[in-house]
C-alpha positions as CSV (number, residue, x, y, z in Angstrom):
1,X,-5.7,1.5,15.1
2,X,-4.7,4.6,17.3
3,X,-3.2,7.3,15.5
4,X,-1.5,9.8,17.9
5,X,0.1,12.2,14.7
6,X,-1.7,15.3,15.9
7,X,-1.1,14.9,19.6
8,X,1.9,13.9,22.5
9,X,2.2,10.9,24.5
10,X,2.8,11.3,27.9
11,X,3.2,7.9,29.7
12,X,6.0,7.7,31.7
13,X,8.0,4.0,31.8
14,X,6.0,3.2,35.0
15,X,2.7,3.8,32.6
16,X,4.3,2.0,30.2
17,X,4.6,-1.2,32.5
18,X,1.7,-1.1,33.7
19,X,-0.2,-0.8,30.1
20,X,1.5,-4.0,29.0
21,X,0.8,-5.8,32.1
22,X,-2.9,-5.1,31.2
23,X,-2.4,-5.7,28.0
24,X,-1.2,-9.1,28.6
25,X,-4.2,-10.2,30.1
26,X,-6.7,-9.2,27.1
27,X,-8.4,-11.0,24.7
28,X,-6.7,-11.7,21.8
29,X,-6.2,-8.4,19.4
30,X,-3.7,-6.4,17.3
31,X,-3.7,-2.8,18.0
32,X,-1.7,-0.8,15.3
33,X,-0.1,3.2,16.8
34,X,0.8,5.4,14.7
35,X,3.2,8.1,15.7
36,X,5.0,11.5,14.4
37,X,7.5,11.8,16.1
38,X,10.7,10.1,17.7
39,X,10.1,10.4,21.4
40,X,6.8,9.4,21.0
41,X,7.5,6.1,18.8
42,X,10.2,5.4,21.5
43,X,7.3,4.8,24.0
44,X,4.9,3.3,21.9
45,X,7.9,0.8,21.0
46,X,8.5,0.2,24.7
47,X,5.2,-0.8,25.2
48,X,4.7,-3.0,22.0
49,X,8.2,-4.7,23.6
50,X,6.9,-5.1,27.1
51,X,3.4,-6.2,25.7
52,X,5.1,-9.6,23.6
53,X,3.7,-12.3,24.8
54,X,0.5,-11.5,25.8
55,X,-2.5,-11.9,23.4
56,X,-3.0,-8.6,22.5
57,X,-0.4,-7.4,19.6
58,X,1.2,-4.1,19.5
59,X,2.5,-2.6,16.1
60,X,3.9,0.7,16.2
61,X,4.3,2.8,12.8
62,X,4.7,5.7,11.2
63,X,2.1,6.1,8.5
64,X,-1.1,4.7,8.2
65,X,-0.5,2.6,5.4
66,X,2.1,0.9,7.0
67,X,-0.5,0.4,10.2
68,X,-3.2,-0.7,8.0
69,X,-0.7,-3.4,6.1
70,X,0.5,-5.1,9.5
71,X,-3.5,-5.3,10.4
72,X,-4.3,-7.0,7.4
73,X,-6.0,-4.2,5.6
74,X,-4.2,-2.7,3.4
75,X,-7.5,-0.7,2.0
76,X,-8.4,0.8,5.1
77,X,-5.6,3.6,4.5
């Protein structure tokens, strides 16, 4: 789980790109985000999009329960 509430994103699109290329060639994981805000949730969701495919998942969300449901923990909120 990353949890970026108390902080900013700053990736542009190109970042973004090349984070999910990377991504795509990872061993097999789920990686939840959890954002605050709009803008950032736009990004994260950009790079869950441009990730699919690859082996490692991306979930973004906007609480940690939420994050810790799609991981299959639902106690770890």
């Amino acid at each position: 789980m990353v949890d970026l509430r108390a902080t900013s994103v700053a990736l542009t699109t190109s970042d973004v790109v090349m984070l999910a290329s990377v991504a795509k060639r990872q061993p097999p994981s789920q990686r939840a985000i959890v954002t605050a805000n709009d803008a950032d949730c736009g990004v994260m969701c950009m790079l869950e999009l441009k990730a699919g495919g690859g082996l490692r998942g991306y979930g973004v969300f906007r609480t940690i329960d939420e994050a810790c449901v799609w991981l299959g923990n639902a106690a770890c909120a």
